[in-house]
N, C-alpha and C positions, 0 to 999 in steps of 0.2 A: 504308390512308390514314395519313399521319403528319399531323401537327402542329408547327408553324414554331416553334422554340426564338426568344426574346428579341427580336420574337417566335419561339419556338423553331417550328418546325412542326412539324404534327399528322403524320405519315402514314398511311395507310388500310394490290412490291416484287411454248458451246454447242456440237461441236467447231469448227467453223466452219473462222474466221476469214478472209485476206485468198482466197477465192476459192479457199481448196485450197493457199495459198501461203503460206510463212512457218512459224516454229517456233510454238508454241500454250506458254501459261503452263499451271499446273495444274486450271485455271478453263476450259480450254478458250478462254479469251484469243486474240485474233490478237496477239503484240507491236507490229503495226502500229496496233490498235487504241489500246495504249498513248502512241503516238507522235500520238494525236489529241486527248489532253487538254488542250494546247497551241493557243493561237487562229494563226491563219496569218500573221497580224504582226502577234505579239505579240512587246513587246523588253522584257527586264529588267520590272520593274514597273509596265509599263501595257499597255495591253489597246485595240487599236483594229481594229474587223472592216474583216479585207482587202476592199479594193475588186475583190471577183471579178466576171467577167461575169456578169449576171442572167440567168434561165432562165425561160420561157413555162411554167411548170407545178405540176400540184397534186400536195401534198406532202401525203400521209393519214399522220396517227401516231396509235398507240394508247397510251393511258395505264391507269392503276387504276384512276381515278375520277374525276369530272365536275367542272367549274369552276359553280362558284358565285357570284364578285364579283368584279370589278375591284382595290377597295379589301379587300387581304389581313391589315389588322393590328388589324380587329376580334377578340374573341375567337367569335365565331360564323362566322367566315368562314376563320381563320387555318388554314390547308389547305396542303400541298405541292401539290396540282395547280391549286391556282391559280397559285401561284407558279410553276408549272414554266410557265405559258400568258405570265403578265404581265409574267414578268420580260424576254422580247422587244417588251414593248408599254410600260412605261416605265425608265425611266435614272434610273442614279444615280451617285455620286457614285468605288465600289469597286464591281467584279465580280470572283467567282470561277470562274476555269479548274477545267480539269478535274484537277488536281493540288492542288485547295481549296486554291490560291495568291489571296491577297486583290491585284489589280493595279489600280493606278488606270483609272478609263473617260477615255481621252485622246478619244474621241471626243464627249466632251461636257463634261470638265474640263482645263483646264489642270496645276491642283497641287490639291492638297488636304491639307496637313501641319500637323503640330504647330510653330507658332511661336513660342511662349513655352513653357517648361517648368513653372515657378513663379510663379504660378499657371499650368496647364496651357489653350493658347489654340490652337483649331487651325483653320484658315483654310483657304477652300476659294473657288476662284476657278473661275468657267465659262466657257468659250468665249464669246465674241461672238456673236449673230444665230441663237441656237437659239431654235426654234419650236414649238411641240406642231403635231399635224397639222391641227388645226385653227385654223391661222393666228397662233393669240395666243406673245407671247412664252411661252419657258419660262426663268426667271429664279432670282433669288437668292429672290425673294416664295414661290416652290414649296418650298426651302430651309426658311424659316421657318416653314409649317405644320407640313412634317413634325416638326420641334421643335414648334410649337406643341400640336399634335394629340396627340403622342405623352411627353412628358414628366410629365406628371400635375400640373403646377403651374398650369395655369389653374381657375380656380376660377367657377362657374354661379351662379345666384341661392340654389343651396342649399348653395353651401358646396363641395358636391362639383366635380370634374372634369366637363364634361358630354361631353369624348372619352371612348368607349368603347376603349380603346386593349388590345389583346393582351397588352400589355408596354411597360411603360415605363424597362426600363432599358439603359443607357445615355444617353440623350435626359434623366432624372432626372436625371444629375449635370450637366448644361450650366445652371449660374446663371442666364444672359442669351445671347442669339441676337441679333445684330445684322447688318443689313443696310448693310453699307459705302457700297455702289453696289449697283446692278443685279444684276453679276459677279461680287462680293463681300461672303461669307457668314460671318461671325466667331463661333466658339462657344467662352464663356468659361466652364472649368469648376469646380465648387466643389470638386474632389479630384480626383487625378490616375485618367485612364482609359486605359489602353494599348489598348484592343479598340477603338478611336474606329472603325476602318477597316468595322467590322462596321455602322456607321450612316451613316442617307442613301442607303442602297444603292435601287434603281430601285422596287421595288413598294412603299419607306415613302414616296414622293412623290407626291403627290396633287397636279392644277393646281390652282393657288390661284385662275387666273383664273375659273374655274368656282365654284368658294364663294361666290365674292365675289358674280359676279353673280345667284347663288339667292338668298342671302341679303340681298345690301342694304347687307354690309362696302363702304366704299369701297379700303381697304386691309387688308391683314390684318398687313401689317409695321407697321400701328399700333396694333396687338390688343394689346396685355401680357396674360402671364394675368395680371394684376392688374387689367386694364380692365374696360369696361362686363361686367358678369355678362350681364348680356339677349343683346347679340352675342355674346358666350361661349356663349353655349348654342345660339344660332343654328348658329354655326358648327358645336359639335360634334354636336346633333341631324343637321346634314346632312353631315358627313363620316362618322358612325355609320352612319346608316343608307340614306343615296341611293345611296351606291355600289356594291349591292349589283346582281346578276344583269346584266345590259347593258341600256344605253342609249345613245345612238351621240352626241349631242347634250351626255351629258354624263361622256362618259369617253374623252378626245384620249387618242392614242398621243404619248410623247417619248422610242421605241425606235423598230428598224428596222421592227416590225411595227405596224401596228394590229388592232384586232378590228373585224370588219363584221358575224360574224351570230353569232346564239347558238340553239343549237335546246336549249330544255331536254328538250323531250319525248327528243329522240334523244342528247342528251346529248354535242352537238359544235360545237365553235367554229371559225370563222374568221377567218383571220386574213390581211391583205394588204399589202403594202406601202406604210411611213408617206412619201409624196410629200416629206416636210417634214424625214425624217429628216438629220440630219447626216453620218454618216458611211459607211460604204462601202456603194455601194446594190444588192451582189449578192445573192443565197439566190433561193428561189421564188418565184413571183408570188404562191402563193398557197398556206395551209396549214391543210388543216383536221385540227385535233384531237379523238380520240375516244376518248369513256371506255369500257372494257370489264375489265369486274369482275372479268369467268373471265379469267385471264392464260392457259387452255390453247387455249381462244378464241382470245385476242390472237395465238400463236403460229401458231394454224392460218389465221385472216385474214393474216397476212404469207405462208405456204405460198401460200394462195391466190392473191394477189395483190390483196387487200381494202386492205391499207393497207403502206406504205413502208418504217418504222420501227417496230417495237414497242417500247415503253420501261416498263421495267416493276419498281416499287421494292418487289414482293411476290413475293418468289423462292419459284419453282414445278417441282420437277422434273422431273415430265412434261414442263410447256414448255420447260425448259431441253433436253431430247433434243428436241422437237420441233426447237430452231428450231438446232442443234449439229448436225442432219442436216441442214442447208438450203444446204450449202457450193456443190454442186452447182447451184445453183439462184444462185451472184452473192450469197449472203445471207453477212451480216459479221457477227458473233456477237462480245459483250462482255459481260464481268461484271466487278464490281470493289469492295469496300468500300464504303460510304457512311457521311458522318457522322451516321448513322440508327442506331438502337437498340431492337428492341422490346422491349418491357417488359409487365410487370403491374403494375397501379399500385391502392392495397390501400385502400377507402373510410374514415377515421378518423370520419367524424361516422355511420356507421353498426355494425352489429353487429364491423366492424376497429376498433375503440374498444380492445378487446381485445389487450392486446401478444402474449398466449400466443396465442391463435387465429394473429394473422398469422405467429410463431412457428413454428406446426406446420403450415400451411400454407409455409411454406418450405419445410420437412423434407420434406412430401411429394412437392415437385415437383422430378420428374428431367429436367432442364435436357440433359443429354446426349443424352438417349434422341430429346429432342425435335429437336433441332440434328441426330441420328444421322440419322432418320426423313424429316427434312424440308428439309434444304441440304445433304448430302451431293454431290447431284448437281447442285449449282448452285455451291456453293464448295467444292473438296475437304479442305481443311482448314477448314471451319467449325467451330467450338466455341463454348459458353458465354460469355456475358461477365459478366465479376467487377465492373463500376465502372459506374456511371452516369456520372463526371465521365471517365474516361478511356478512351480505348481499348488493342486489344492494342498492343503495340509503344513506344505513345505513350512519353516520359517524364512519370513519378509513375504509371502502371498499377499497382496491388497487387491482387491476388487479396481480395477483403472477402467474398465468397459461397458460396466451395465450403466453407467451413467453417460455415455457415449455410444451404443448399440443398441437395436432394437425399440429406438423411440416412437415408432410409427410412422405409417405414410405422411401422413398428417404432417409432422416434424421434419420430415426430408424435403415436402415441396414447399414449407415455409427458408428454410434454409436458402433453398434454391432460390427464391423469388426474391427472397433480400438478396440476395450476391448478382440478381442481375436478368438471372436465368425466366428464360419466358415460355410457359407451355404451350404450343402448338396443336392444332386440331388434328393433328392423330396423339395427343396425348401424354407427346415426349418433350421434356423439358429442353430448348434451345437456345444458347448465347454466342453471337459471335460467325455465327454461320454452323457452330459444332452442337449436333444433337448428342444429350447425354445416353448416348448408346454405345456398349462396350462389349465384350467379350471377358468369357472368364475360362480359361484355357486351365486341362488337368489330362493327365494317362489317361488310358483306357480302365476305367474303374466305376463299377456300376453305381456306388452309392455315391461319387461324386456326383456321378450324372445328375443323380435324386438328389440333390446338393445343392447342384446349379439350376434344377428344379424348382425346388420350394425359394430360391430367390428370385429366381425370374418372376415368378407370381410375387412376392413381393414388391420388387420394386417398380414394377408396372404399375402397383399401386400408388407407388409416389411419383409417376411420370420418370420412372429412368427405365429406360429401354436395354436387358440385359442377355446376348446372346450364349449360347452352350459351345465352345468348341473341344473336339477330344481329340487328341494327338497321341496316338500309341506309344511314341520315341519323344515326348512332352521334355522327359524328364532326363532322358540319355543319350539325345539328339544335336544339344549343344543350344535346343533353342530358350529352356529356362536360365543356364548358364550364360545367354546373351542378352538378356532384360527382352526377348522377342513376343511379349504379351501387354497385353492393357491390366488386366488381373491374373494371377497364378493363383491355381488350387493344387496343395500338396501340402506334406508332412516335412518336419525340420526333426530326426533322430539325434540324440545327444548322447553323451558318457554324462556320469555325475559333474564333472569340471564345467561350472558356467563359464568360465572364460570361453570356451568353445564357440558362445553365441558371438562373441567379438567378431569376428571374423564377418557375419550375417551384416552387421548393420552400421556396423561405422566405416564412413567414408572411403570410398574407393582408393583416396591418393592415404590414406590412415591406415591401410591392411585391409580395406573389407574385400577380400577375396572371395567372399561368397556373396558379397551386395548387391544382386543382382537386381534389384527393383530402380537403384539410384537414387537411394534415399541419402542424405549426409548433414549433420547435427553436430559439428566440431565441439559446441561448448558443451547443449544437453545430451551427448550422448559419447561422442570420443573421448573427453576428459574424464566424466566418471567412467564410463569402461578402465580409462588407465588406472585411476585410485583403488580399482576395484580388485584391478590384475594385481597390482605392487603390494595392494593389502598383506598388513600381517597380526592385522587384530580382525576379529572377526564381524563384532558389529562394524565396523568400519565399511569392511567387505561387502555386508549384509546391505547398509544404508546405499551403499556408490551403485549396487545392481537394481535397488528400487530407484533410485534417481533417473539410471539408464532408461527402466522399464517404465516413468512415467514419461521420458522424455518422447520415446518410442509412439506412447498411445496417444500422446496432445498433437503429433505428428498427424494420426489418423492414414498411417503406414502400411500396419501389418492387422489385420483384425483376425486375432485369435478363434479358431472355433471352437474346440476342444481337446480334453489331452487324449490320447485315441487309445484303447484297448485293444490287446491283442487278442487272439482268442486261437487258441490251438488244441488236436485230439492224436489219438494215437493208440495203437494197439500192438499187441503183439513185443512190445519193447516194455522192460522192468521201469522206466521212470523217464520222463521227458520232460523240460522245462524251457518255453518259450523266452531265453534271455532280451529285456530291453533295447539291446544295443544289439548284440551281436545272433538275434535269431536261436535256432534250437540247438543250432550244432557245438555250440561252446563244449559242450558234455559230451557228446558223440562217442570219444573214442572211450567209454568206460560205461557205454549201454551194454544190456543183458537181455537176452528172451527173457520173457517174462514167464514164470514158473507156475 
């Protein structure tokens, strides 16, 4: 499972391709497959789902892991497979294609642009006469929670925020929110923000007409967070916490889809079509999504003909042959990069307090061996990644890690032994009364397992003693969310907007809303974050997120593993495409039998 960057998301991740037809990338790719990242009319930078004919049928997909809330931009909720579920069940403002191109949603905005520069003003107008599914407008008023909710500037009777928000930034730098009309939604900012496109997007909008009437608000476009503290709190006690798991009564659809049932025991949503929706009213009548944790599972329920789609953001190489022989069988096999990364992320408020410990814990861990062992056959050129802020290819990528990772046992018990550390006759290095023995907690997810595997044999090698723990609810439980580990293993999902990563790493009392390790770098890391956000040149921008990302790795903080491949198959559907960020359904409502 990963987790929503800014909010970033958490994550918990064949030869195919068209039927036996077409040339295959080295990923065992259909090129056709590549030719689907693209919505069916989509023109230049807007995004409106083609009005295909609709189809009498159920559409079974399998994901990683189970949806838990509606409302995604808590930090206990903040999940990729929610978002992969909701982001066809509410609208917003930008969606991203499957090329993580940010294109306006013309089917529910007109414009949405920067109109003033100086000060930075950007105005976002909505169609006329959209409706949530449950009759009530959907308006400019939905606009201004998700600012309200999510900016950190309203203030409760104690002073504090009483939105629990995942992340507040972006939404942070908009001054004042104002409500033109109806239609029109003005946000005036207090320093210039280029990622604007990454906010407002479908799953940070919550109906306001529903708060309103739990609460008691008559309007919430008359809330300032400066107002009444008491309705401040109303408000966010019930945007925090109601919106969790479903309730049909109080969580309309204002996408193609709605959700009608939720089975938590089995762990599968449905989803049907929103009568109210606006725009092109094709895809299935009906789609239920299921979580299956074993991805070799997933692969053999698609063999079967258990479920339609497999989608799956936890590459697995078995599954990967399983579902790469299915050509014969109509099955369309994809794999492709994601702006996903997993990581080890190293606890500072506990025994990683220690800069040497997390030190020779780098040195010990062989990052190739791991990427060799376990995406080989799912990306053929998978490798290591050296950056948190960038990927391979990107511009500003610098290598910050092979020269700090995988240096050998050898280099980790010499580390050790200068800072103090003394190896003991069972072989575990000790200082201080504390053996360097940890734990490295992740989901339920098998090639983590094989992860925390090939490290324990490693580091044993260097006299660090490194245990496996696997927690089902790791990741949706509230305990990554509480720094409640010595090591986390998981995936950080992003949109194209780096600023999104702000939120992960700079200091708690600075916005880091998602800081959950306790990591805090005020000079090398929250300052260039800010030069980085207020940027409006671009190498500027470019330089302040390398500064970030070295400051980050001299930390010996977060050690990157790789940037993670999706791998997804499907049959019986005219085109499917595994988005980045938002999973397969972005496209849903404009699938077709395939002919």
């Amino acid at each position: 499972m990963s987790l929503v960057a800014g909010a970033s998301l958490l994550l918990s991740a064949c030869s195919g391709g068209d039927s036996g037809s077409g040339s295959t990338d080295q990923n065992g790719s259909s090129t056709d497959v590549k030719a689907m990242a693209v919505g069916k009319a989509e023109q230049g930078d807007v995004f409106k789902l083609a009005d295909t004919p609709g189809y009498n049928a159920t559409v079974t997909i399998g994901i990683d892991d189970g949806y838990s809330a509606y409302n995604n931009q808590t930090p206990d909720t903040n999940s990729s497979y929610n978002n992969y579920i909701v982001n066809a069940v509410l609208s917003g403002a930008f969606k991203l294609d499957g090329n993580n191109k940010q294109v306006l949603n013309g089917d529910v905005f007109d414009s949405a642009a920067i109109t003033s520069k100086d000060p930075q003003v950007v105005t976002y107008k909505l169609k006329p006469n959209l409706k949530w599914s449950d009759g009530q407008p959907y308006d400019c008023k939905d606009l201004y929670l998700a600012w309200l909710s999510q900016s950190g500037l309203a203030k409760g009777p104690d002073g504090k925020t009483p939105f629990n928000s995942a992340s507040t930034t972006g939404y942070a730098q908009i001054k004042t929110a104002t409500c033109k009309d109806n239609l029109t939604f003005e946000t005036d900012y207090s320093a210039p923000y280029l990622d604007y496109k990454g906010l407002f997007n479908g799953v940070a909008i919550m109906p306001a007409h529903v708060l309103e009437a739990k609460t008691g608000i008559a309007d919430i476009t008359k809330l300032a967070p400066t107002g009444d503290p008491a309705q401040l709190k109303a408000a966010g006690d019930f945007w925090t916490d109601k919106w969790k798991g479903f309730d049909a009564s109080i969580m309309p659809s204002s996408g193609p889809y709605k959700i009608t049932a939720f089975d938590a025991n089995q762990k599968a949503v449905t989803l049907e079509k929103n009568a109210n929706w606006s725009g092109g009213k094709g895809g299935p009548s009906k789609i239920v999504v299921k979580a299956m944790e074993d991805t070799k599972a997933m692969a053999t329920a698609l063999q079967n003909g258990e479920i339609d789609v497999a989608a799956s953001t936890q590459p697995d190489a078995t599954a990967a042959q399983t579902m790469k022989g299915l050509a014969a069988q109509g099955v369309v096999y994809g794999s492709a990069p994601q702006l996903t990364y997993e990581h080890l992320d190293l606890n500072f408020t506990r025994m990683f307090k220690d800069k040497d410990l997390r030190k020779a814990f780098f040195e010990a861990v062989n990052r190739k061996e791991i990427t060799d062992k376990l995406l080989k056959e799912v990306q053929a050129d998978a490798e290591p990644l050296n950056s948190v802020e960038f990927y391979q290819g990107e511009e500003g990528y610098t290598d910050l890690y092979s020269s700090k990772a995988g240096l050998g046992a050898d280099a980790a018990a010499k580390t050790l032994s200068d800072a103090g550390w003394v190896k003991g006759g069972d072989g575990i290095f000790a200082k201080g009364g504390q053996r360097a023995s940890f734990k490295i907690t992740h989901n339920q997810n098998a090639r983590r397992s094989q992860t925390v595997e090939i490290i324990i044999s490693q580091a044993k090698a260097a006299g660090i003693e490194v245990k496996d723990e696997t927690d089902a609810n790791f990741l949706k439980g509230g305990r990554v969310s509480t720094g409640d580990y010595d090591i986390a293993l998981f995936g950080w999902s992003a949109s194209p907007a780096k600023a999104e990563s702000r939120s992960i790493y700079v200091c708690k009392a600075n916005g880091g809303d998602q800081n959950y390790q306790g990591l805090c770098d005020p000079e090398g890391i929250d300052k260039n974050y800010d030069i980085a956000i207020k940027a409006t040149d671009e190498a500027v921008k470019t330089k302040a997120y390398q500064d970030v990302d070295k400051a980050i790795a001299d930390q010996y903080a977060t050690l990157p593993l790789f940037q993670t491949p999706s791998m997804w198959a499907f049959k019986g559907i005219d085109r499917v495409y595994m988005q980045s960020y938002d999973g397969v359904l972005w496209s849903a409502g404009e699938w077709e039998p395939k002919k």
